[in-house]
C-alpha positions in Angstrom: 0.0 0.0 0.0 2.8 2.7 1.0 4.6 1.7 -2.6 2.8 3.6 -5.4 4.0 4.0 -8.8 6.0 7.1 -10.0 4.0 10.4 -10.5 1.2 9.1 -8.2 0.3 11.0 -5.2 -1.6 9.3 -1.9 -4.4 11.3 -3.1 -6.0 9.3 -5.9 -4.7 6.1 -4.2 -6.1 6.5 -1.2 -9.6 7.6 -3.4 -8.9 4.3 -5.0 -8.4 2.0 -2.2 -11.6 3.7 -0.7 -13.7 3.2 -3.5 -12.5 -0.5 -3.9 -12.5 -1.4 0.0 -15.8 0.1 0.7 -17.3 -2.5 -2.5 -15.3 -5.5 -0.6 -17.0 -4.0 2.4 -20.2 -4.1 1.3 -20.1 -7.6 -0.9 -18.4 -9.3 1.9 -21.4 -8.2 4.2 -23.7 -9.5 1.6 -21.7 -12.5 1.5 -21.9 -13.0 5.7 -25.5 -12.5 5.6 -26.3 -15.3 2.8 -23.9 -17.9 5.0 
């Protein structure tokens, strides 16, 4: 996570992983409440 590619700032990283962990978030709660 603290590695990013050259020319990338945290900012649209972080905006990133945000985006993509709150929809893991969400489908693994989905997931937990089918099991």
């Amino acid at each position: 996570m603290e590695k990013v590619g050259p020319g990338l700032t945290g900012e649209p990283t972080f905006s990133m992983i945000n985006s993509v962990g709150a929809w893991v978030v969400s489908h693994f709660k989905r997931v937990l409440l089918i099991m």
